[in-house]
DOLO-134493 format. One record per atom (N, C-alpha, C): residue in one letter; x, y, z. Coordinates in pm, whole numbers, padded with zeros to 5 digits, always signed. Last residue first. Example, Ala and Ser with C-alpha at 12.3 -4.5 7.8 and 13.67 -1.06 7.14 Angstrom:
s+01285-00225+00708s+01367-00106+00714s+01290+00003+00787a+01319-00569+00780a+01230-00450+00780a+01320-00330+00780
//
This chain:
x-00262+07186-08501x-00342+07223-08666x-00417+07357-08668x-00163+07122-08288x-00086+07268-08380x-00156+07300-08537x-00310+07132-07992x-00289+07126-08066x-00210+07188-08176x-00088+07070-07639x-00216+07177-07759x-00206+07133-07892x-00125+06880-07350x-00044+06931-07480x-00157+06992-07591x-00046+06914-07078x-00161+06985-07153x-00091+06993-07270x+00150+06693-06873x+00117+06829-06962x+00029+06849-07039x+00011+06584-06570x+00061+06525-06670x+00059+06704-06726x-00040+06674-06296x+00127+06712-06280x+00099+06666-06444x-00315+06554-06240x-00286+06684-06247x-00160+06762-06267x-00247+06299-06261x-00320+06361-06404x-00338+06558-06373x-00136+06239-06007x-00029+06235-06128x-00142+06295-06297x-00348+06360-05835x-00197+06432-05827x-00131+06416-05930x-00509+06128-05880x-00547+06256-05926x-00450+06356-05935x-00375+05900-05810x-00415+05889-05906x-00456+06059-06000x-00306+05969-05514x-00221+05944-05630x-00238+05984-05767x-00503+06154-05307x-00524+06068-05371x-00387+06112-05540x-00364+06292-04977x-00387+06305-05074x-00439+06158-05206x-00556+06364-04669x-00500+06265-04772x-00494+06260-04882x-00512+06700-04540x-00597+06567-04580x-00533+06470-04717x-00291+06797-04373x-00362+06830-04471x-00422+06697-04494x-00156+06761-04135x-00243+06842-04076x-00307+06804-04202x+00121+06761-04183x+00078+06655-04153x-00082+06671-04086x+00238+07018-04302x+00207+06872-04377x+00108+06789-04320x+00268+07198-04071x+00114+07149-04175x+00078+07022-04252x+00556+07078-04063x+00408+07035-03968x+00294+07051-04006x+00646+07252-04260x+00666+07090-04259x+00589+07026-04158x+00601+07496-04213x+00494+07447-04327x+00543+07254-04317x+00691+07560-03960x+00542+07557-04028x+00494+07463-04075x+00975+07514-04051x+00901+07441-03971x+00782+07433-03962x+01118+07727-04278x+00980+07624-04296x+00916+07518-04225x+01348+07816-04196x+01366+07690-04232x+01238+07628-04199x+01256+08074-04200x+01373+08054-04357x+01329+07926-04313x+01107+08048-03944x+01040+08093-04078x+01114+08057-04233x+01348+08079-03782x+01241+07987-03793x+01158+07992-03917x+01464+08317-03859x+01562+08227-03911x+01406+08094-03862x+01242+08487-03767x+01301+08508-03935x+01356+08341-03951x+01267+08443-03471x+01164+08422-03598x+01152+08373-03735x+01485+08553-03421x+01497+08409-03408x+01335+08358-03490x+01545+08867-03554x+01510+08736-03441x+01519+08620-03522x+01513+09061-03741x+01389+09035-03722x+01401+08863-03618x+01816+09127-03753x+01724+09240-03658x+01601+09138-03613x+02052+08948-03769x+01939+08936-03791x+01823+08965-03709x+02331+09087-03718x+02297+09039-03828x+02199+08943-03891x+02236+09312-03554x+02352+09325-03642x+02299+09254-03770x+02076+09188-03349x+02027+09381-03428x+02130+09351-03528x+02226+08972-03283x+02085+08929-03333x+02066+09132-03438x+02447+09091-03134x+02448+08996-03277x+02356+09000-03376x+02352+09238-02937x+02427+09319-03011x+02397+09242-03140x+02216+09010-02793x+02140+09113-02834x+02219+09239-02950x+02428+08877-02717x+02356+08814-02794x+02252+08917-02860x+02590+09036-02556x+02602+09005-02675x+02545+08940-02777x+02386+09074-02359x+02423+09193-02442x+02538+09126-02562x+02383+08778-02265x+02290+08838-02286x+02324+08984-02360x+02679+08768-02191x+02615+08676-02296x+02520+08730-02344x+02710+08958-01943x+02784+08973-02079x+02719+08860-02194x+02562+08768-01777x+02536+08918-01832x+02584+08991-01981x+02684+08537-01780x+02556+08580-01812x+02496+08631-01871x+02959+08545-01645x+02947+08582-01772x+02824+08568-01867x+02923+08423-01415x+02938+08553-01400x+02945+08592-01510x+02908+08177-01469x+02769+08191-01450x+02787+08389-01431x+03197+08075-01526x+03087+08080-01664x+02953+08174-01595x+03268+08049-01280x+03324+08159-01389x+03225+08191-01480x+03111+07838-01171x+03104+08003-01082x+03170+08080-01204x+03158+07576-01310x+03037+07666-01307x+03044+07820-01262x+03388+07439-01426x+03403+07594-01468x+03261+07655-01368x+03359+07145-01462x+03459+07245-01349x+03439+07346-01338x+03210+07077-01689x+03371+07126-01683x+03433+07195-01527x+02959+07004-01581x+03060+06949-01675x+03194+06974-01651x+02919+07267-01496x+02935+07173-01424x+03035+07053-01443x+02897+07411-01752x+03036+07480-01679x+03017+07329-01514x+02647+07343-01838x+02823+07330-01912x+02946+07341-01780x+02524+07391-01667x+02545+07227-01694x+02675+07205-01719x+02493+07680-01705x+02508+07609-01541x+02601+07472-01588x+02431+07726-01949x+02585+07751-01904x+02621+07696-01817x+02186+07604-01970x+02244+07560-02034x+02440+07610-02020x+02064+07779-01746x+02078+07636-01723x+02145+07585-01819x+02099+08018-01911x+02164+08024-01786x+02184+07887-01745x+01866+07971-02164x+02010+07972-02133x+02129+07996-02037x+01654+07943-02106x+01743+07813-02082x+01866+07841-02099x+01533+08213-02137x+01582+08089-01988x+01565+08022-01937x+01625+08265-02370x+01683+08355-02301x+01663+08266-02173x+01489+08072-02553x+01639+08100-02560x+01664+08176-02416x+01188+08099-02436x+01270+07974-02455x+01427+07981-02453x+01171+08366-02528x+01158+08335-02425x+01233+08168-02392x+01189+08281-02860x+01322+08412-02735x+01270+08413-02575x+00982+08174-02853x+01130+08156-02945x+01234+08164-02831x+00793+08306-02815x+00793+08203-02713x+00935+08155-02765x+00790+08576-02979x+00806+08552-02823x+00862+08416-02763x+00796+08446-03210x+00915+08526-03141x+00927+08508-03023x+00540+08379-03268x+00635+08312-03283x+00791+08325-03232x+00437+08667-03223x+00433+08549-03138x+00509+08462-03128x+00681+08938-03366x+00602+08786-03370x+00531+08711-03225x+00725+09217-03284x+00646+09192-03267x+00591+09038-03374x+01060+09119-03294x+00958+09196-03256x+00837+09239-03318x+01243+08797-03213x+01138+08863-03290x+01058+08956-03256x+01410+08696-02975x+01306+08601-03041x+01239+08680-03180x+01555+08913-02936x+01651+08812-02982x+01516+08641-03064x+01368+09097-02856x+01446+09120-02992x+01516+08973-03019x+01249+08992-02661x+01200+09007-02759x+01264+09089-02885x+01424+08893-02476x+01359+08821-02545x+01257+08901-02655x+01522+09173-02415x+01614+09041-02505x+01543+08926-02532x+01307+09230-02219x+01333+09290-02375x+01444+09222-02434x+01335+09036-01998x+01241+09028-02121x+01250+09111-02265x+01608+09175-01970x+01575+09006-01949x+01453+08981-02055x+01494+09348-01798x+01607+09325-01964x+01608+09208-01999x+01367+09310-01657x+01318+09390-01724x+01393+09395-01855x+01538+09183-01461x+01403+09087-01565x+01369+09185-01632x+01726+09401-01417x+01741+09329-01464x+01676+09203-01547x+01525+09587-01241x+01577+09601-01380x+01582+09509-01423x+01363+09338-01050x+01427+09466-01042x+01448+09489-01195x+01211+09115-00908x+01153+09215-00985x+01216+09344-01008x+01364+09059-00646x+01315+08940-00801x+01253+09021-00889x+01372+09187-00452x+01468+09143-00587x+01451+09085-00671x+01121+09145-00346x+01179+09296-00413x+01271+09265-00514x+00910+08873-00358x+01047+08952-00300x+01091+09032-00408x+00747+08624-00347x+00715+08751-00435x+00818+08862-00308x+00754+08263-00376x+00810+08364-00245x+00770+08511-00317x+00651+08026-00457x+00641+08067-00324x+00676+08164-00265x+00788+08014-00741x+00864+08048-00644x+00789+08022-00467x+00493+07971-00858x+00560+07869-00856x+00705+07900-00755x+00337+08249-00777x+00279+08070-00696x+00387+07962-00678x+00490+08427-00895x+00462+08434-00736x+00471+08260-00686x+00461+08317-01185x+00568+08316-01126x+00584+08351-00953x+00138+08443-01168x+00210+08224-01218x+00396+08232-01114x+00170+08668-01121x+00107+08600-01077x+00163+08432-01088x+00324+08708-01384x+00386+08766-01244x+00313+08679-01120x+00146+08648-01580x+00266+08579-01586x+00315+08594-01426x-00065+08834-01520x-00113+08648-01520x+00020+08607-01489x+00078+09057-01547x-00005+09061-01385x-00019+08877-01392x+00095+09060-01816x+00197+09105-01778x+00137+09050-01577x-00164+09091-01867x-00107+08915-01946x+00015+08897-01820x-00234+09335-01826x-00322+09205-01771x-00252+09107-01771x-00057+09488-01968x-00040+09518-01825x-00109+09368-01785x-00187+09491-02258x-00005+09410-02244x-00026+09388-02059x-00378+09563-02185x-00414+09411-02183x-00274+09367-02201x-00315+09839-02126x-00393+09785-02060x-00430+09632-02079x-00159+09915-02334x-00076+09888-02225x-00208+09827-02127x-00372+09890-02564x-00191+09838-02556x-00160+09817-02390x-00529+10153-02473x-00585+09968-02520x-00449+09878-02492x-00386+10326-02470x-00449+10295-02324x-00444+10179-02358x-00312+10408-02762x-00223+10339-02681x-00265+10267-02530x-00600+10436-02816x-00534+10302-02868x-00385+10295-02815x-00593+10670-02671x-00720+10550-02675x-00650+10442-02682x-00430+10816-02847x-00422+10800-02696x-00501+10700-02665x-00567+10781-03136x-00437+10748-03035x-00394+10735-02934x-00818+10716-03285x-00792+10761-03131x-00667+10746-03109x-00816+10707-03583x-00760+10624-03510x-00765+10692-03375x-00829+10853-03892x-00975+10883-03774x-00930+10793-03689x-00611+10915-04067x-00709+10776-04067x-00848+10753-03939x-00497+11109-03852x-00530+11138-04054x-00651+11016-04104x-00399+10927-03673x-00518+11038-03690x-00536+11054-03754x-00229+10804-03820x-00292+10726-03758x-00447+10838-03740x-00018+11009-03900x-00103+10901-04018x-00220+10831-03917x+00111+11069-03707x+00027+11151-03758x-00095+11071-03831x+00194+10802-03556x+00077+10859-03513x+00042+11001-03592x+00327+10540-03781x+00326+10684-03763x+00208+10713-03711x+00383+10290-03651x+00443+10341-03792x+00475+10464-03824x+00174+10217-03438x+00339+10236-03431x+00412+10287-03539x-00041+10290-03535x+00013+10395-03408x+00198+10407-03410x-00083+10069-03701x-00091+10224-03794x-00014+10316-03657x-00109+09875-03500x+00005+09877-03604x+00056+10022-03678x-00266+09878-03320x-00162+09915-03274x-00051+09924-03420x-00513+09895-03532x-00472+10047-03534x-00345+10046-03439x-00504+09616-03567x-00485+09697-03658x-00443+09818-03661x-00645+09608-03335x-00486+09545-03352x-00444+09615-03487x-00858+09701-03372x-00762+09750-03244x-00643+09734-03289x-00958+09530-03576x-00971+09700-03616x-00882+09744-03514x-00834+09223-03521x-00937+09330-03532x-00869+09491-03573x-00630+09011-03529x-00696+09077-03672x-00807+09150-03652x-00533+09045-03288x-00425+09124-03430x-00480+09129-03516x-00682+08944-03151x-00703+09078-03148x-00562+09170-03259x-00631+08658-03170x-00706+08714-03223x-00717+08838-03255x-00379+08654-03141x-00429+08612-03261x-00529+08672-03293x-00410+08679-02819x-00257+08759-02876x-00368+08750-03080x-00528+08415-02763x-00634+08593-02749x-00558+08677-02853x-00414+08257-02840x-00511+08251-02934x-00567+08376-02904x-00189+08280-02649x-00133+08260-02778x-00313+08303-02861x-00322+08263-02400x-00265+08422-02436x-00209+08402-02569x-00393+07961-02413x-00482+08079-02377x-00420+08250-02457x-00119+07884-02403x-00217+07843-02511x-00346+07938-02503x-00055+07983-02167x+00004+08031-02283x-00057+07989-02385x-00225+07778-02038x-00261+07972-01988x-00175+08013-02093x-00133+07548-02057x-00210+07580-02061x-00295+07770-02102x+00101+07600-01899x+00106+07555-02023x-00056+07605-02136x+00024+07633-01658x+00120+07717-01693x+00120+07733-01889x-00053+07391-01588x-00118+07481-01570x-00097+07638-01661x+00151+07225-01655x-00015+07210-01734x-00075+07305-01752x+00329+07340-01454x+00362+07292-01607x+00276+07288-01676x+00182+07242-01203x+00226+07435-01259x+00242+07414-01386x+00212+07012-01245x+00051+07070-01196x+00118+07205-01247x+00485+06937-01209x+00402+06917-01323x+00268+06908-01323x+00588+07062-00982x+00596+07137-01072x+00525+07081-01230x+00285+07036-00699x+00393+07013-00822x+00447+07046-00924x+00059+07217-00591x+00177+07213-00533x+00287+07091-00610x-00193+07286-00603x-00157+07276-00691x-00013+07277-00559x-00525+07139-00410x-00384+07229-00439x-00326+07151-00522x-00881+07260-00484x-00739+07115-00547x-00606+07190-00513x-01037+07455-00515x-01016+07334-00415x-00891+07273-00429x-00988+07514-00800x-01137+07519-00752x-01137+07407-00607x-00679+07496-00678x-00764+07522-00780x-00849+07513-00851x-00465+07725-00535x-00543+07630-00526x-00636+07630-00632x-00106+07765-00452x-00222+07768-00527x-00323+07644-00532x+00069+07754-00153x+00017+07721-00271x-00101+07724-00302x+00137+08106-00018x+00088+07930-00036x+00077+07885-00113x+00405+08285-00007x+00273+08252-00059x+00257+08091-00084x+00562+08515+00151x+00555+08430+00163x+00418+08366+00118x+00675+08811+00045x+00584+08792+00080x+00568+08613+00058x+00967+09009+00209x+00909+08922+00101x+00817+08850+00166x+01192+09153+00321x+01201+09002+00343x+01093+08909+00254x+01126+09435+00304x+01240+09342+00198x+01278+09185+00243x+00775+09344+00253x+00916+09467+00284x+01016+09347+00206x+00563+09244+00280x+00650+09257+00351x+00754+09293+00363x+00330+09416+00119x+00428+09351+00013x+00579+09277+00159x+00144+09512+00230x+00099+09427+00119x+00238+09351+00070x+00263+09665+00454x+00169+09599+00493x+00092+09483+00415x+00507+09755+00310x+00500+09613+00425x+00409+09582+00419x+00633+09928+00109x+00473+09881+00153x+00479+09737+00237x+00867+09922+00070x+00797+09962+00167x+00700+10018+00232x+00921+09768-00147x+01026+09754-00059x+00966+09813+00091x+00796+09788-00374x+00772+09714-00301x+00888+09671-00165x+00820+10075-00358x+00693+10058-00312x+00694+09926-00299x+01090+10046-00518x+01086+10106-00407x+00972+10037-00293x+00973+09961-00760x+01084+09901-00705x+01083+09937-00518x+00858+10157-00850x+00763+10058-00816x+00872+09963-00741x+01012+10376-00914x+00923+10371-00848x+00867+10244-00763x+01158+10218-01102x+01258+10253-01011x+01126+10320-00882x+00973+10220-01317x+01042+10115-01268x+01116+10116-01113x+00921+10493-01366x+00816+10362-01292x+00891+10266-01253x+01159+10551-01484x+01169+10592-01363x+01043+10517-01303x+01183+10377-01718x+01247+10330-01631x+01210+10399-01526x+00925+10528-01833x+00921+10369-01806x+01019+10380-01717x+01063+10783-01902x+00985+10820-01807x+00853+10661-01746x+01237+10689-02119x+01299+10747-01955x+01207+10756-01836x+01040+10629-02305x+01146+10525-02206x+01170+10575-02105x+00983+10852-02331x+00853+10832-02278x+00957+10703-02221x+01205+10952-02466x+01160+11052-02375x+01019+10986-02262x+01238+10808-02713x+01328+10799-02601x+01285+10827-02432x+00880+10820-02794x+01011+10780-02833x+01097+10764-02679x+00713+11085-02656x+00737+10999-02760x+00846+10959-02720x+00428+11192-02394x+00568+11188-02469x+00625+11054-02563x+00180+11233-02350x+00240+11377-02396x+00364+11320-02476x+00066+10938-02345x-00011+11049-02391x+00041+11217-02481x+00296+10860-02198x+00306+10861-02331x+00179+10886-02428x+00199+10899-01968x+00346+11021-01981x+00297+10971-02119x+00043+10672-01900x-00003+10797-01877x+00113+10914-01973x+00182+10373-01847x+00151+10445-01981x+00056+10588-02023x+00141+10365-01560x+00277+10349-01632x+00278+10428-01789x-00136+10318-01588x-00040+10473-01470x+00065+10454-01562x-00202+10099-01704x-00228+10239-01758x-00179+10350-01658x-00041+09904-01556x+00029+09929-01652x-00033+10106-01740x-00238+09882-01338x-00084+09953-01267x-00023+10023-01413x-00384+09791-01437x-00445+09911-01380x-00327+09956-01369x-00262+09591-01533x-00364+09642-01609x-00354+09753-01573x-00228+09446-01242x-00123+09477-01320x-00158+09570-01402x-00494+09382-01174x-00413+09523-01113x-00299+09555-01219x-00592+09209-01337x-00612+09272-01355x-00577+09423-01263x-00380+08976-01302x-00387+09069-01447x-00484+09160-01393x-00481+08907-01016x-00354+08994-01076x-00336+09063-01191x-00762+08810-01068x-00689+08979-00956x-00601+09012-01004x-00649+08623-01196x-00780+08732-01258x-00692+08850-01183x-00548+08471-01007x-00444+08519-01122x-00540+08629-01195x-00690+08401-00773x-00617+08518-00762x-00555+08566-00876x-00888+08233-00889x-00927+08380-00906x-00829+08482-00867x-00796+08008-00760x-00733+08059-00911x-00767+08190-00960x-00845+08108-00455x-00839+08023-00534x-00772+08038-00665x-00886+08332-00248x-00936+08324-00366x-00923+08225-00467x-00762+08307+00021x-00804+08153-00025x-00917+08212-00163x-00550+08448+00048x-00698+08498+00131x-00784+08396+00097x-00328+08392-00051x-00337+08334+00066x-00427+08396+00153x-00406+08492-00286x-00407+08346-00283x-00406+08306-00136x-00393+08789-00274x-00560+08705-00274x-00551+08573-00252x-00131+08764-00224x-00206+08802-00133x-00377+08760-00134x-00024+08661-00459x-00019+08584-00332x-00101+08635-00235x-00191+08839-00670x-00204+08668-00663x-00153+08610-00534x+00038+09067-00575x-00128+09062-00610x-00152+08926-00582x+00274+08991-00610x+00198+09041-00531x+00049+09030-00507x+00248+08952-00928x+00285+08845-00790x+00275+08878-00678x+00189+09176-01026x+00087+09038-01012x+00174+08970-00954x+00393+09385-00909x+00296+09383-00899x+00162+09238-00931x+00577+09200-01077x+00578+09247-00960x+00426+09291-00897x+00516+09270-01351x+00535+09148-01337x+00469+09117-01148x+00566+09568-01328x+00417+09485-01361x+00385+09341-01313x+00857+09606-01303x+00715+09601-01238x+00608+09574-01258x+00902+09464-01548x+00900+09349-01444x+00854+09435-01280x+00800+09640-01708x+00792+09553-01771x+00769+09443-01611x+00913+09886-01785x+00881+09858-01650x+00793+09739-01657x+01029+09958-02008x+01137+09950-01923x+01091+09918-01768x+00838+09990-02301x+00843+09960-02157x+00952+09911-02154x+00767+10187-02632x+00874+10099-02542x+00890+10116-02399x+00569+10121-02831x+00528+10208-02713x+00651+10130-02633x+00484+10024-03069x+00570+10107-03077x+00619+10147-02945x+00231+09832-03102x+00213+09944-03089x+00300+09996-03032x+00413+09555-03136x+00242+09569-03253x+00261+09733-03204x+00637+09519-02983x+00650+09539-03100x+00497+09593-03200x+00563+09684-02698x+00675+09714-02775x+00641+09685-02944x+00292+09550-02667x+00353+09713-02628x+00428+09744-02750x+00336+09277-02713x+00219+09346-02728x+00236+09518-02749x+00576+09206-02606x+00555+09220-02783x+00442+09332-02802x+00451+09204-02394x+00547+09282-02376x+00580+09310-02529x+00301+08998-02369x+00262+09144-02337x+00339+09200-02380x+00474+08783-02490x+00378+08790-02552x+00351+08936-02482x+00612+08776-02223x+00728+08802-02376x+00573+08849-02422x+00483+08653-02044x+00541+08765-02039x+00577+08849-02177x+00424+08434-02183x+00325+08516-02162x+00375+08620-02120x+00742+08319-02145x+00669+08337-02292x+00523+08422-02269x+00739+08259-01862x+00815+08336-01992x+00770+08422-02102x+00620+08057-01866x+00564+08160-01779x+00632+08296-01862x+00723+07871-02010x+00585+07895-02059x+00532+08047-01947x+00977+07855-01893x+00952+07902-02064x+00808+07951-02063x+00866+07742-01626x+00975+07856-01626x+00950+07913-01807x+00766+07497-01699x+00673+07648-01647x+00743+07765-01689x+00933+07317-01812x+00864+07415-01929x+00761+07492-01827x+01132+07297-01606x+01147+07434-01713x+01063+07453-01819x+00978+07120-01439x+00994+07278-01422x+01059+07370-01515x+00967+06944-01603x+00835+07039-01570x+00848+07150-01538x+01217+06873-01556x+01191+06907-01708x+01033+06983-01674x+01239+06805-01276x+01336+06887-01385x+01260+06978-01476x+01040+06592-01241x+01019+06733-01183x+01085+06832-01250x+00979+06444-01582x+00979+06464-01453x+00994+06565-01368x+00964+06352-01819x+01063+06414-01792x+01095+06460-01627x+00694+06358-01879x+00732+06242-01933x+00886+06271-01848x+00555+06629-01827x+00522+06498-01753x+00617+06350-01725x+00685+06707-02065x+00695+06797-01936x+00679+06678-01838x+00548+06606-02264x+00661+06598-02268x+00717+06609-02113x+00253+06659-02242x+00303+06534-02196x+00473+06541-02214x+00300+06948-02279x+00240+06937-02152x+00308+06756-02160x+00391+06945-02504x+00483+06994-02409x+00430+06948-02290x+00186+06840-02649x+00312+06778-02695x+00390+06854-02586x+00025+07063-02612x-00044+06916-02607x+00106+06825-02599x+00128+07258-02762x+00106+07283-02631x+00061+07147-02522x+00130+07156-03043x+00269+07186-02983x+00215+07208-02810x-00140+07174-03051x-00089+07038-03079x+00079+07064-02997x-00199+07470-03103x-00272+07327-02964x-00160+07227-02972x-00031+07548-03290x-00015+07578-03121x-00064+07465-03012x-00194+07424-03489x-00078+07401-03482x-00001+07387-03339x-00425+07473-03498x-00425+07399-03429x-00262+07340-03414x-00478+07733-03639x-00485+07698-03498x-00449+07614-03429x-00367+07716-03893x-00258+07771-03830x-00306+07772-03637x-00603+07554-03941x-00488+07492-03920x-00381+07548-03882x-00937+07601-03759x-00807+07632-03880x-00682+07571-03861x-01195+07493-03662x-01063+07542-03621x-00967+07537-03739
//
């Protein structure tokens, strides 16, 4: 295992007992981040590695929470989160059909109207989705075992982003990941280079759609509830501010800007408890979130990444990863080489 691998483990190892250590609270917001953050990660997937900008993002989401409660409360067990990524998947290549013919702005417009589709369908498809009262889901089970604490979801949760962090890795250094890069730069060039394009956008939205169905899925189990409103525009912006305000297309981004974007409603909640203020402050959300997104394009496009990266957190945790150094050999390797002058 390499050391930029084990970096993640160790940080994922360090949340899970943190999470524990902190109690129901604190478990529950590292699900809430970590459920987050696999979202963010698909959604990088699309948007930042292969160019392809979704506005239906939290139908998808929608769709695996759907999905997962309904197999969950057919007693599929953990197999319901499979089910879900993998409708989501299915749902996300309908979604990414138009951008076969259309580019740029033109293929957004034709994301938000899925959006506004799928919005609907879960409003009245009763028979899968109960309409607008919402689909009531048991808890998850898991090979047997219910999961019903938020520091069982936290592990769990935790866990499954350590999962989508090393797949996300891997497939950036194949020939796929490679060609979401050449797609997004320029699709003439991409053909010119023998690249399937249409192919390689299917590839994009079909494993962004899977991750996109796991997260939606995780978020069904831990709410208990998969309801129309919870999946409207608004998470849909919600996640694209995490991924500009964390970094587009970093990993390191994602979970950055997933992290920033929500804690930061609980971090206004507190404040404004503190102060008396909560109901004023919590209507100014919205407005926080588009200003934070105006700031970050202004005066640091590449996120919350970049500014992680200037201050070498990396490399000050590798430190402690490298093997022991010996004194003796460090100071005859720092002495000077002096030359002769005869």
């Amino acid at each position: 295992m390499t050391r930029s691998s084990l970096i993640p483990l160790i940080l994922a190892v360090v949340a899970i007992i943190v999470s524990l250590m902190l109690g129901r609270y604190g478990a529950y917001l590292a699900h809430v981040v970590a459920i987050a953050a696999i979202g963010a990660m698909s959604l990088n997937l699309l948007n930042g590695w292969c160019g392809q900008i979704n506005f239906a993002q939290a139908a998808l989401l929608g769709v695996g929470a759907y999905t997962a409660g309904n197999f969950g409360n057919a007693g599929w067990d953990v197999f319901s989160l499979l089910a879900a990524g993998i409708a989501s998947a299915l749902a996300a290549v309908l979604i990414g059909l138009p951008a076969l013919r259309l580019r740029g702005l033109y293929f957004a417009i034709a994301t938000l109207a899925a959006q506004f589709i799928f919005e609907y369908l879960f409003k009245f498809a009763e028979p899968i989705t109960h309409g607008v009262s919402g689909l009531l889901i048991q808890p998850m089970r898991l090979f047997g075992r219910v999961i019903d604490t938020d520091q069982s979801y936290a592990v769990l949760a935790i866990c499954l982003l350590l999962l989508t962090w090393f797949f996300m890795t891997w497939i950036r250094r194949t020939d796929l990941g490679r060609a979401f890069l050449v797609v997004r730069e320029n699709e003439v060039v991409a053909r010119g280079m023998g690249i399937n394009v249409p192919q390689t956008k299917m590839w994009a939205f079909l494993i962004s759609g899977f991750f996109a169905g796991i997260a939606g899925g995780l978020m069904g189990f831990t709410d208990r509830l998969a309801h129309p409103e919870a999946f409207g525009m608004g998470l849909s912006v919600d996640y694209i501010a995490m991924i500009i305000v964390g970094g587009l297309g970093s990993l390191t981004g994602s979970l950055l800007g997933a992290a920033f974007v929500s804690l930061l409603p609980e971090a206004i909640q507190r404040f404004g408890e503190a102060f008396g203020i909560a109901n004023q402050l919590s209507a100014l959300r919205e407005m926080a979130f588009g200003l934070l997104i105006i700031l970050f394009l202004i005066f640091e496009p590449r996120g919350l990444s970049a500014i992680f990266g200037k201050a070498n957190v990396q490399r000050m945790m590798a430190r402690f990863l490298r093997r022991p150094t010996n004194p003796l050999r460090d100071q005859a390797k720092n002495q000077p080489k002096w030359r002769s002058v005869e």
